[in-house]
N, C-alpha and C positions, 0 to 999 in steps of 0.2 A: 799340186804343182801345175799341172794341167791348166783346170779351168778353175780360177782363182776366186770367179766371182762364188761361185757355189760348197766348193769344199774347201777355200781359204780361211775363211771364218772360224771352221769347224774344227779347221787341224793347230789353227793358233789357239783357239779356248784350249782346247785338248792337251797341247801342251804348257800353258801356261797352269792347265790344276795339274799336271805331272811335275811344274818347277817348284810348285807352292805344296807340294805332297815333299818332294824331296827339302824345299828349305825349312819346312816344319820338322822335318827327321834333323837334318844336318845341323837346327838351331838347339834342338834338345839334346842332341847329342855330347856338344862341346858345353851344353849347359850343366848335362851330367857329370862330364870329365872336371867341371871345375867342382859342382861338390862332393869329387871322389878324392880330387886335390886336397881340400879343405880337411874330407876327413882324415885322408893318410897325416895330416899337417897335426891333427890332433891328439891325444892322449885316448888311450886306452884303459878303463880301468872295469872294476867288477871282474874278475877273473874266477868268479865261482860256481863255474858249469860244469856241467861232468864231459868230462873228455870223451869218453868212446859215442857219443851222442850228437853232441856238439863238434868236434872237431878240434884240431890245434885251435888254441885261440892265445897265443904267446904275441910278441909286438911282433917280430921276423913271419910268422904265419900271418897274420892279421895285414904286413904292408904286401904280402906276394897275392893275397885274396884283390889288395885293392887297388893293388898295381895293374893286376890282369883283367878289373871289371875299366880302369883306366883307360888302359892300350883296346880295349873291345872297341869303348864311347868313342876314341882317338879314332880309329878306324872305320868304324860309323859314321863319322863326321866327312871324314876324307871321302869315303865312295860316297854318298850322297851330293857332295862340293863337284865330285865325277860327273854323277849325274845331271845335276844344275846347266854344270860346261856345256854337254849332249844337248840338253833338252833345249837351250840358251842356239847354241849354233843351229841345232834343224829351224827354230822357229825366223829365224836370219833367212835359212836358207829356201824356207817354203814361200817366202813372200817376194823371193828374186825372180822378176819378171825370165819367163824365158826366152822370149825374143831380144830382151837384152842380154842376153848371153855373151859375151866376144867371142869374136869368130876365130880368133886366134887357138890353134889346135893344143897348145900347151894349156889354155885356160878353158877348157871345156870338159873339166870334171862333174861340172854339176849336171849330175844328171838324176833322174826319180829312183834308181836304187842308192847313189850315193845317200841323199837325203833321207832314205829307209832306215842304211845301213848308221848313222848317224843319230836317229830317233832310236834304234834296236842297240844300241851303245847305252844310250840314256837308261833306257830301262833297265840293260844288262846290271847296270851301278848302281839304279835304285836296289833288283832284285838283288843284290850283292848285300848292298846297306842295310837294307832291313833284315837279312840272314843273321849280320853283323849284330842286330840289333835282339834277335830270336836266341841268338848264342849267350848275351850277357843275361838271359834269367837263371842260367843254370848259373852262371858265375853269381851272381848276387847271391844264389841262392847254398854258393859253397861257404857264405859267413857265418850261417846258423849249422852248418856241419855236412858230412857226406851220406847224410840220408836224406835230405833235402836234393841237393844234388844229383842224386839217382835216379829220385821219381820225376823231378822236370824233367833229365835231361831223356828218362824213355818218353814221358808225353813231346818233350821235342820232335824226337825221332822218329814220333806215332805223328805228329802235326807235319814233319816237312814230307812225311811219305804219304801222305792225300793232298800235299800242296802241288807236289813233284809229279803224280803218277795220274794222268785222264783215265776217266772211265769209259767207253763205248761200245753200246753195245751190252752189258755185261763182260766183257775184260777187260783185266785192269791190263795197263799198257798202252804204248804207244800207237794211234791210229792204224787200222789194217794195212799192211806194206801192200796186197794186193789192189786195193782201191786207191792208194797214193802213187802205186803207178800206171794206174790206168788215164789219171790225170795229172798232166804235167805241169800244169799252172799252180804261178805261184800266188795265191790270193792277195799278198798284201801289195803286189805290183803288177798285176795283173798280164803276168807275160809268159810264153811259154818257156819252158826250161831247155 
């Protein structure tokens, strides 16, 4: 925001593969939902699976299985459209010259953390959406029954707990509190706290 000629560039590409990350999610998503639509819409038949293996697989079991892989897409869609908005407003916002600013005291929000705090929204909705999106394998995977179901949904738990947890150092956790307050700066705005 600063000095436009040199990091302007770089924070517009950046977020325009963040809008096109998000509207690739937000367009499968609602592409899914329609053919979860389509299947709820259809007939069920072969009903000769063994139950304790397979799972209920009656019509009433079968529309709650594909109801809730539905509302998952549904809500995939919606945080990703979230994110879009986010990623949409900062890149508005990064290319507003700052000496055109008004000087007017009511209209001088824009400032290099607002614009942060705006980009750190976007992502918040991406990482949201794709959670969204990490949730609906266990569901898909409750049509074939609840043994299916159990082993995604511990590899889930196993996958978001290396997505969630940094390593440094050799421990797992969060960065040393002693060396996060020896420095007070906050790197992504580079000011002191």
């Amino acid at each position: 925001m600063k000095d436009v000629s040199k990091n302007g560039v770089l924070a517009v590409q950046s977020l325009r593969n963040n809008i096109m990350a998000s509207t690739l999610l937000a367009s499968t998503a609602i592409m899914l939902s329609s053919l979860i639509a389509v299947l709820m819409s259809g007939g069920h038949g072969g009903k000769t699976v063994v139950y304790e293996v397979f799972g209920d697989r009656s019509e009433f079991g079968l529309s709650i299985k594909f109801f809730s892989i539905l509302v998952c897409f549904l809500l995939a869609f919606l945080l990703n459209v979230q994110s879009v908005r986010y990623y949409n407003h900062a890149s508005i916002l990064i290319n507003v010259p700052f000496k055109k600013v008004s000087s007017n005291h009511r209209h001088q929000m824009l400032t290099v953390e607002y614009v942060a705090r705006t980009v750190n929204r976007g992502s918040y909705f991406w990482s949201l959406g794709l959670r969204v999106f990490y949730l609906s394998v266990p569901l898909f995977m409750w049509l074939f029954g609840p043994i299916p179901v159990f082993f995604t949904s511990f590899a889930l738990v196993f996958m978001l707990y290396f997505l969630d947890v940094t390593f440094d150092c050799g421990f797992a956790g969060v960065a040393d509190s002693f060396e996060m307050n020896k420095q007070h700066v906050d790197d992504e705005i580079g000011r002191d706290n």
